[in-house]
N, C-alpha and C positions, 0 to 999 in steps of 0.2 A: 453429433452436432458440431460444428464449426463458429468458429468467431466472422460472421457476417461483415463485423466492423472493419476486421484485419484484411480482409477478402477484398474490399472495397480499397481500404487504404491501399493495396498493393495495386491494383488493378487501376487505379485516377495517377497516381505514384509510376506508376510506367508510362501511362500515358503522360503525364509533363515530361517527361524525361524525353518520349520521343518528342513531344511538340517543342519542349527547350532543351536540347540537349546540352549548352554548356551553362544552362541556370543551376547555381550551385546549389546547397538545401535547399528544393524544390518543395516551396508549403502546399501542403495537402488535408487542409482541415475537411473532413466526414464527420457530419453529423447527425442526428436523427430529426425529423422535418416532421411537422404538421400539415405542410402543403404537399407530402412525397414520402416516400419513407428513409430515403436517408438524402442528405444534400450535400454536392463539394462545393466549398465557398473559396476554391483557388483561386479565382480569375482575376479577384480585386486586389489580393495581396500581389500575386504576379502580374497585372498593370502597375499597380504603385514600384513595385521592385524596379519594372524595366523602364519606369517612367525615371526612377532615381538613377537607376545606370548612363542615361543620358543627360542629366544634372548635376552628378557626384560623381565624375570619371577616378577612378584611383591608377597614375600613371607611374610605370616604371622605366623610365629610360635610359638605356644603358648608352653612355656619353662615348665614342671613340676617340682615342687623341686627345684626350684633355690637353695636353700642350701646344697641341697649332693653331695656329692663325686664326683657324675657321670658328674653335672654340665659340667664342664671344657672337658671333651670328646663330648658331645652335641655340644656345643657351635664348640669345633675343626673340627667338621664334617661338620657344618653350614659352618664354615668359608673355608674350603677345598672346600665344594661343590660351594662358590661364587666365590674363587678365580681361578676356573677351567673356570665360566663360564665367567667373566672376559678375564682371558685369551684367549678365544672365540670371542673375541669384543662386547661383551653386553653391556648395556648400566645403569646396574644396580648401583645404590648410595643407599647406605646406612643412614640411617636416622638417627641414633646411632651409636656416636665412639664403638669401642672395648669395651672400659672401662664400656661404658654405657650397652653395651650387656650383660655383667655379673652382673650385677645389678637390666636388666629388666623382666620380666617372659612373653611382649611381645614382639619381635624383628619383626623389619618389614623394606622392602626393597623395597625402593621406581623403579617406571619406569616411562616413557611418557604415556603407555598403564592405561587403566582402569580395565581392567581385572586382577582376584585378586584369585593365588593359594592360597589356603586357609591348610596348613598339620595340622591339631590339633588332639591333642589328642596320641601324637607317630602315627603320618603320617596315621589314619583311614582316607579311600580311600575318596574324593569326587568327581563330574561331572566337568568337564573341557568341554569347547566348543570342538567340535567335536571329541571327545576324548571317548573310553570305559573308566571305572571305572579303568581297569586293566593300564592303563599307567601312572596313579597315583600313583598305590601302587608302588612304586620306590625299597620299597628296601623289599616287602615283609611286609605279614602285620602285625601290630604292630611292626614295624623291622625302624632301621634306626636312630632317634634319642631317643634311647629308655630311657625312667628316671627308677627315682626307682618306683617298683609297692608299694601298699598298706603296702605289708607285711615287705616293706625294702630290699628286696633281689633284685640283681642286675640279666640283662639279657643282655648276652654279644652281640655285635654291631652284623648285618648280613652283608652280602658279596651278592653281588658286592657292593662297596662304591658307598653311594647317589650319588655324584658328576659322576659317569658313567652311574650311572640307569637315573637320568635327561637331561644327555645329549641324551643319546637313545629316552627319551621321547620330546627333540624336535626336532630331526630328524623325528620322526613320525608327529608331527601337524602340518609340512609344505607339503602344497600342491601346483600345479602347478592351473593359474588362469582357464586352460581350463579344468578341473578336478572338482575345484568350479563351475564353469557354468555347469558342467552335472550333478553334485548333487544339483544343485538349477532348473532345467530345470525339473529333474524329480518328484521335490515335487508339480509341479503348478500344479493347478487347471482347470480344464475346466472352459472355459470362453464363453459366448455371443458375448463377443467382441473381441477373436482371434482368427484368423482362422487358424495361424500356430506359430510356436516358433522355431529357428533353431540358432545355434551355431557356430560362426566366429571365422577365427581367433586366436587369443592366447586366447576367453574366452568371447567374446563380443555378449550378447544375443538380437538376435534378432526378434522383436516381427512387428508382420503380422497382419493387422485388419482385422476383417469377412466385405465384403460388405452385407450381408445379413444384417448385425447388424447397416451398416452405412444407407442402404437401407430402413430400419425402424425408424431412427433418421431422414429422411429428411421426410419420409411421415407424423410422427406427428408435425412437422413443417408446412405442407402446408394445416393438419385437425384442429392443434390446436393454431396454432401462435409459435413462438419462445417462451420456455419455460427452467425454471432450476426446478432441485427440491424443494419439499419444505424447508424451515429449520429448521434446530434442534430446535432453538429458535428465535424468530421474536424479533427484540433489537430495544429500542428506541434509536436513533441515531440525535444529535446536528450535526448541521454542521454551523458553524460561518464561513461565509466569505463575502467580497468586503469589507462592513466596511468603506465606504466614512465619510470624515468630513464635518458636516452642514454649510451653509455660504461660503465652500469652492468646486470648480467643480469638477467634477469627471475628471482623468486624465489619462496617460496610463500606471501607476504604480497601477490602480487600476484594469487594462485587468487581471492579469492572476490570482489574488484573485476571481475575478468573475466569471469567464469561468471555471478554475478546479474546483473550489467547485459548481458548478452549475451542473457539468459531474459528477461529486461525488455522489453528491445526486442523478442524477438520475440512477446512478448506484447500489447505496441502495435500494433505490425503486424498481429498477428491480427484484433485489434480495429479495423484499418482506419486509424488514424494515420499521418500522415505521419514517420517517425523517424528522427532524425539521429544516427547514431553516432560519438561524436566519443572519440577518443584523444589527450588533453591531456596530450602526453609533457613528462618536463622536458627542453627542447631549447636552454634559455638560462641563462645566471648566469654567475657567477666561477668555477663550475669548469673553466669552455671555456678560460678564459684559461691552465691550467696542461698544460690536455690540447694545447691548439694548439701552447704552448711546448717540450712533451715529443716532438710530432709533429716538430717541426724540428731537432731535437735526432737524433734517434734515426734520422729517415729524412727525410736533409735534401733529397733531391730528388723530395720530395713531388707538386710540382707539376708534373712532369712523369710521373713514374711513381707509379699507384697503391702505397699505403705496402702488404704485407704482415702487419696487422695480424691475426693467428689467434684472438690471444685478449686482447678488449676490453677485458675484467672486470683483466685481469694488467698491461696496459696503464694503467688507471686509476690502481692499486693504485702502481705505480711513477713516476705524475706525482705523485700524493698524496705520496706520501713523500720526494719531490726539494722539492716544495711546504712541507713541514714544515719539511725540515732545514738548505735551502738559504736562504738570503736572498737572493744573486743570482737565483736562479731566481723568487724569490717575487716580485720587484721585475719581473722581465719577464712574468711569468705574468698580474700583474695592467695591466702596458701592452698586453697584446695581448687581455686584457677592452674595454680603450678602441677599440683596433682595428676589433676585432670589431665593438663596439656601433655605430663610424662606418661601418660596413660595407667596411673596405678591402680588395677583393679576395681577394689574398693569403689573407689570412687566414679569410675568406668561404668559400673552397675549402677549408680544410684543417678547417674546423668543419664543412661539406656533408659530407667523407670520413667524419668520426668520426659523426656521425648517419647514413650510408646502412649504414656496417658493423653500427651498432645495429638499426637500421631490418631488415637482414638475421632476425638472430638471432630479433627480436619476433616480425619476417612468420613463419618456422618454427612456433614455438609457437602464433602463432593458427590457422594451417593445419591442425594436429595437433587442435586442439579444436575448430575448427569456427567462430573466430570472424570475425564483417566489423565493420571497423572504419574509420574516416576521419579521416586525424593530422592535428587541429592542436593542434601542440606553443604552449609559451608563447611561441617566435620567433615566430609569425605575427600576435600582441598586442604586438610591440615597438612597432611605429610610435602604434600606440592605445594604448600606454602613456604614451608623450610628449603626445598629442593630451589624453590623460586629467589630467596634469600642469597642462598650460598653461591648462585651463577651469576644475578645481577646484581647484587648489594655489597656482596662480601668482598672486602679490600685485599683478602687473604686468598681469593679464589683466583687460576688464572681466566676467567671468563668475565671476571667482574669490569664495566666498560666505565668510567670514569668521567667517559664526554655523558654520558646519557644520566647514571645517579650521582646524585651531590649531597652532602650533609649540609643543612640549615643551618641558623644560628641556632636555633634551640636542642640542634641534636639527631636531628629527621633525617631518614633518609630518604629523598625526593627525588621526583622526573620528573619534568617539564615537556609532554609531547612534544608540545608545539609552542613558541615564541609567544604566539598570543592567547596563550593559555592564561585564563587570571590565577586558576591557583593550582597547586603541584598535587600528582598523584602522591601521596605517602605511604610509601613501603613496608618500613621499621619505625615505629614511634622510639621517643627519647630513651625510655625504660627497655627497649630492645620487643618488644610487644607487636603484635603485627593487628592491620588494619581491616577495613572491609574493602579498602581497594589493595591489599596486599591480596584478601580473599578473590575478590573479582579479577586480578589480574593471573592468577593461580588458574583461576576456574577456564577464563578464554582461552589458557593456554591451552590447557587440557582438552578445551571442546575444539581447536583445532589441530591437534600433533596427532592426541589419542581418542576423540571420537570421531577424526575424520570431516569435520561437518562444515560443509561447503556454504552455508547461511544461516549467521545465528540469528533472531530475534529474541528480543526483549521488551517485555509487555508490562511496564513501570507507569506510575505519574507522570505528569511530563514536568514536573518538581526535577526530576534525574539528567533529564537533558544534558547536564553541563554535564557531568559526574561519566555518564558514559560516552562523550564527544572526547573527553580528556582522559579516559579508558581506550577508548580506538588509537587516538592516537598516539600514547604513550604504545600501545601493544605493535604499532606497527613499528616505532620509531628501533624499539629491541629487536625486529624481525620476527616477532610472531606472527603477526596480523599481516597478511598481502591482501587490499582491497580489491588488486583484479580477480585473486581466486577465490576470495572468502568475501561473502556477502552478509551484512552488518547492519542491522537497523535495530531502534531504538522503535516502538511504538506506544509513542506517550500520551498520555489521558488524561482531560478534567478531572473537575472535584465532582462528587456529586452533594448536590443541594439540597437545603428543605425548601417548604413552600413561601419559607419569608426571606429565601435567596442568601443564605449564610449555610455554612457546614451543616451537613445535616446531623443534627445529633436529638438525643432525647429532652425531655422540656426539664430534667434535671442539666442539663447539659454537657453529660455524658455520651462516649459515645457509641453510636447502637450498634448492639451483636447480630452478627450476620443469620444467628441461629434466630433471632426472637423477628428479625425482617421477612424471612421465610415464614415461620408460625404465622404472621401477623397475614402476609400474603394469601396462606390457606383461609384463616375464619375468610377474609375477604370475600375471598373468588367461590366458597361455598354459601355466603350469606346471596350472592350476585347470580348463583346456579339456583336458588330457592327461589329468590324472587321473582326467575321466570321459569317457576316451576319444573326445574326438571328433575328437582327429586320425584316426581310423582311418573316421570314416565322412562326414566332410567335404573336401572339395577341398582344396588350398592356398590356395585362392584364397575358399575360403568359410571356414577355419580362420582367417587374416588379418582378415577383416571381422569375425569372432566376436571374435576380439582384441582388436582396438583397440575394435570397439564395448562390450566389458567394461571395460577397463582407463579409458578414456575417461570412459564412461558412468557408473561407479562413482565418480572421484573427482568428478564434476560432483554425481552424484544427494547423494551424502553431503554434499556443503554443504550447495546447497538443502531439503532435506529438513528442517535445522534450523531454527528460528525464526533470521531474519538476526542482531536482536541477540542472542545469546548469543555466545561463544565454544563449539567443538566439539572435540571429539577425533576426530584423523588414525588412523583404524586398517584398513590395507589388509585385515586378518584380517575385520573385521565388512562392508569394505566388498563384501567379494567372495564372501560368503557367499550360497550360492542359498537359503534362508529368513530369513523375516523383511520389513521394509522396506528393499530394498537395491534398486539395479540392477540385478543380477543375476536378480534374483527376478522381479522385471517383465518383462525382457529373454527370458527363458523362458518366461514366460506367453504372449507378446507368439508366440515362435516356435510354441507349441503351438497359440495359436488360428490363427494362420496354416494351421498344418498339416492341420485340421480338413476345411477346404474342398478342399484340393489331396486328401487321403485320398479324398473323395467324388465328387472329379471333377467338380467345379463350377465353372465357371469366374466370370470375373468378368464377362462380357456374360449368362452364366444369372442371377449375381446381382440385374446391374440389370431385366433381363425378368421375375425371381420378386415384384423389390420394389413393380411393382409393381400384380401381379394376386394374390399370395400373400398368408394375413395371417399377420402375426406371431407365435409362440406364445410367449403371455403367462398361460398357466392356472395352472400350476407356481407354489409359492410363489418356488421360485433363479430362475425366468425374470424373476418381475415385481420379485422382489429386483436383480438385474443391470440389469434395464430403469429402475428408480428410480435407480439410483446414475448412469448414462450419464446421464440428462437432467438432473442435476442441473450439468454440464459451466457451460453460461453465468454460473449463481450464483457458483460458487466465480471464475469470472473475475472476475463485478464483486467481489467482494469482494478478490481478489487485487490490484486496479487501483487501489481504496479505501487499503488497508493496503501495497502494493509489498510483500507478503512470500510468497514465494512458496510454504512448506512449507506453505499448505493447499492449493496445487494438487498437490502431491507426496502429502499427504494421501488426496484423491481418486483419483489414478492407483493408491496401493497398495488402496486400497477397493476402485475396480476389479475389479484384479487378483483377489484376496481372493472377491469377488463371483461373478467368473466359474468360479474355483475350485468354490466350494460348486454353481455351475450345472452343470459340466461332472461333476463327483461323480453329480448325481440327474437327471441328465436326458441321455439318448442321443441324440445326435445323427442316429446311423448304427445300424443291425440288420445284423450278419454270421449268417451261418448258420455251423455247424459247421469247415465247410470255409475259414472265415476272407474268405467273399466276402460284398462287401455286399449285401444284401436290401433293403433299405427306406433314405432319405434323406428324413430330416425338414426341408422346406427351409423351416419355419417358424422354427425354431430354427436351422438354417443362417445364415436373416436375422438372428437375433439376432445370431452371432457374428461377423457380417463386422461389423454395425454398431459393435459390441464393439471390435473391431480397430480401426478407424474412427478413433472416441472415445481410445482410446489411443494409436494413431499421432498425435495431434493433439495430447496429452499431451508425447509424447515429445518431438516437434517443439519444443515452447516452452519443456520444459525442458533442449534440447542433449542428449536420447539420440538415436542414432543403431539402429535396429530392423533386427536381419537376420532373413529368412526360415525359417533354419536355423541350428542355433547347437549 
């Protein structure tokens, strides 16, 4: 499969180019059409363009001899010719008072437009967007603002005055937009993928797709799998997300760090990327110092017998509060921070215990959703924190740069990326202690020197925004970070909501564990399976997969579904609704087209032998409808890989859906005779639906649903 969208832009995109060869950014908006299947709406922006180029002329005139005689008649011609077209309603400003015109030997006149008359030389002719040579020569060549030649002798002005010959010449560049659409209609190219091209309207091109060409996108579909092309270049690609803190539970500020960047990445991968999932847990700081000291406290023969640790979170909760109240406690909690940092043993193992009991509880959860991830926490940048210290901070080091770190008044050691940074990255705190942007600036080094990785993402709140813009670019300002070779995006996200549109938390007001939103999602989605009976016609074993792939699938679909940044409302009620845009909704479409083929007794080696001696039936307006919306698959990737925001791929899969709907409505698949046996098997339409299924299993895949057969 190919990007239709790209095919087309390149193809309208050529064509302006020959119909305007020196129009500069030549707009080529394609889009998808209800009156057509896709439409280029060039013609209006390129009449307005060429209607302003003969409005807002931008002149550059290179003045000969500023010193002679003649000077002062040039200049008066100049100025004649602006004040005529002034008089016109242009919109031309001048760059240079008067005063400064006679002074400069270049004068130039500024517009809004980009395009740039160029007279030099006494007005020798040049190319003007859609213009011959001849509408240039204004006043006759070498004629118009003539200086003195070589020899000193003068040559008197020609007639008609610049200022009429200009206006003539933008009476000529404007064109009407349906005028444009027929000089852009006729430079295109034969295509595979149009079957016609026709002309609306005031100017609005309308493009027709061959079924021939769509009719070959659905059969390597159903020989070769859902496929994109290959890519120009295969890019190692970081993806940092979920990012829980050790000692603390996972909760439901940590759902949509995990779920997008988890669609993310298999999104890469689809596309053939190298992709590193990385889980930057917090695994380091001062709180280990209180949690170590609570450990030896409570279960002092730690080191030989694993501690009985049940519950982490209560665990925490009670080092914090000895930490608060005690001072004794507070004074060891922060000696065995030093411990730890010198790596003594001892204390080595009892900080390993409280991270593998976290480490327990996380691995559950990802299990449960489906995710693969690869921890490195911020301890694995301890050592390249010091490394990072001693090169740019250390006044002792020769590598330490002076213009880039500064000490505060308080004692900091700071950077300032960029001038209009409101607050400095912090390196070394006062106490010599290092930061989470000493961590983070540790960690990007590392994910560009030594894992090589040509585009990182980051999958945070969008709380962070400022925090990693002021990360980029302090890392470039030291030469870490090249933003031509290393590609850098933050991908930030809402809050999510309760139903009374405030944080969502519990009606204690606490806030709720990622473990008990899941649990809560099952009783759901199996109370939702019962009530339309399908324990009664499902296995246990196939009621289960129905389950979890609902309850699951549901609260993954309802994030993504959203634009990332907004903030969303949590509502298990709309989430598990079978109409609408839901998972649900999909999830049953998904089981009915399944069902189609097994009803008919088609199997899947008939499939591949029909696809590929049988043709497709594309006659039906819902066949070629369904068929349009499937090959549109690649498009919506590149633009989901452009933007990271996934709700227009969730867009497409509900089209889909929706699509296949209205097909399955007006078009049979199967002829029963009375007796409820089949008669007839249209396996033209059969190929549609398996490729149908295809296209949406592909869907599903990337965005974390999980597709049962039967449901």
């Amino acid at each position: 499969m190919i990007d239709v969208h790209q095919t087309l832009l390149g193809l309208f995109s050529r064509a302006i180019t020959a119909a305007f060869p020196d129009l500069p950014e030549a707009p080529c908006p394609i889009v998808v059409s209800s009156f057509c299947d896709y439409q280029c709406n060039a013609a209006l922006p390129i009449s307005q363009f060429l209607k302003a180029q003969g409005s807002a002329i931008l002149l550059t005139v290179k003045v000969a001899n500023i010193g002679d005689a003649s000077c002062p008649n040039k200049l008066n011609n100049l100025l004649t010719c602006i004040i005529f077209l002034r008089a016109r309603g242009s919109i031309l400003e001048s760059q240079l008072s008067e005063e400064e015109l006679w002074k400069n030997a270049t004068v130039c006149f500024k517009t809004g437009t980009r395009t740039r008359f160029k007279i030099r030389d006494y007005l020798i002719p040049v190319r003007v967007s859609g213009l011959s040579v001849s509408y240039l020569d204004v006043t006759g060549h070498n004629g118009g603002l003539q200086g003195s030649n070589s020899s000193g002798h003068q040559k008197k002005d020609k007639e008609p005055s610049m200022a009429s010959n200009i206006y003539e010449m933008i009476k000529s560049i404007k064109k009407p937009p349906r005028s444009v659409a027929e000089e852009i209609v006729q430079h295109v190219e034969s295509s595979d993928q149009v079957e016609k091209i026709e002309i609306a309207g005031p100017g609005f091109i309308n493009i027709f797709l061959s079924r021939h060409y769509a009719i070959g996108c659905l059969k390597d579909i159903l020989l070769s799998g859902v496929k994109l092309p290959s890519l120009e270049k295969r890019l190692r690609v970081v993806v940092d997300f979920s990012s829980p803190n050790v000692a603390k539970e996972m909760h439901v500020g940590h759902l949509r760090s995990t779920i997008i960047g988890e669609s993310l990445s298999r999104l890469l991968e689809f596309l053939g990327h190298d992709v590193v999932r990385v889980n930057h847990i917090g695994d380091w700081g001062t709180q280990f110092g209180m949690l170590i000291a609570h450990l030896q406290d409570k279960f002092p023969n730690y080191l030989k017998e694993s501690p009985p640790i049940n519950d982490l979170q209560e665990f925490y909760r009670e080092s914090k509060s000895r930490f608060d109240k005690d001072e004794d406690f507070k004074k060891r909690a922060y000696q065995c921070v030093v411990k730890l940092q010198n790596f003594e043993p001892d204390h080595t193992k009892a900080w390993k215990m409280i991270c593998n009991e976290s480490r327990k509880e996380f691995n559950k959860l990802y299990e449960r959703l489906d995710i693969t991830l690869t921890e490195k926490g911020e301890s694995y940048y301890q050592t390249r924190m010091v490394e990072l210290v001693k090169t740019y901070a250390d006044e002792e080091e020769l590598a330490y740069i002076p213009n880039f770190i500064e000490t505060d008044e308080n004692g900091r050691k700071v950077m300032y990326g960029h001038p209009n940074d409101p607050i400095p990255l912090i390196l070394v705190k006062s106490d010599g202690g290092y930061t989470y942007d000493t961590s983070d600036m540790a960690t990007i080094k590392y994910r560009v020197e030594e894992e090589k990785a040509d585009w990182i993402i980051y999958v945070t709140d969008a709380g962070q925004a400022m925090h990693f813009e002021i990360l980029q670019n302090c890392a470039k300002k030291i030469g870490i970070l090249d933003d031509t070779k290393v590609r850098v995006d933050h991908v930030g996200f809402g809050v999510v909501l309760g139903e009374d549109k405030k944080k969502f938390k519990t009606r204690s007001g606490e806030t709720i564990r990622l473990a008990d939103l899941l649990d809560e999602g099952l009783r759901r989605s199996l109370v939702k399976l019962k009530e339309k009976e399908r324990d009664k016609v499902l296995t246990p074993e196939e009621l289960q997969a129905a389950q979890e792939a609902v309850a699951y699938g549901c609260i993954k679909y309802a994030d993504l579904m959203h634009n990332r940044g907004n903030d969303y409302v949590f509502s298990f009620d709309k989430m598990l609704d079978d109409k609408g845009n839901t998972a649900v909704y999909l999830l049953y479409a998904y089981t009915r087209i399944r069902s189609i083929a097994r009803t008919a007794r088609v199997t899947p080696q008939q499939v591949q032998e029909a696809a590929a001696t049988v043709p497709i039936s594309l006659d039906h307006d819902k066949e070629w409808k369904l068929a349009k919306v499937l090959i549109r698959l690649p498009e919506v990737i590149t633009r989901v890989t452009k933007s990271l925001c996934l709700h227009q791929l969730c867009e497409l899969t509900y089209d889909i859906a929706t699509a296949f709907a209205e097909f399955y409505d007006n078009c049979y698949c199967l002829e029963k005779d009375s007796a409820g046996d089949i008669v007839k098997v249209n396996m033209g339409r059969i190929l549609l639906v398996e490729a149908t299924a295809c296209v949406l299993r592909k869907c599903f895949d990337i965005l974390g649903l999980k597709p049962v057969s039967r449901m």
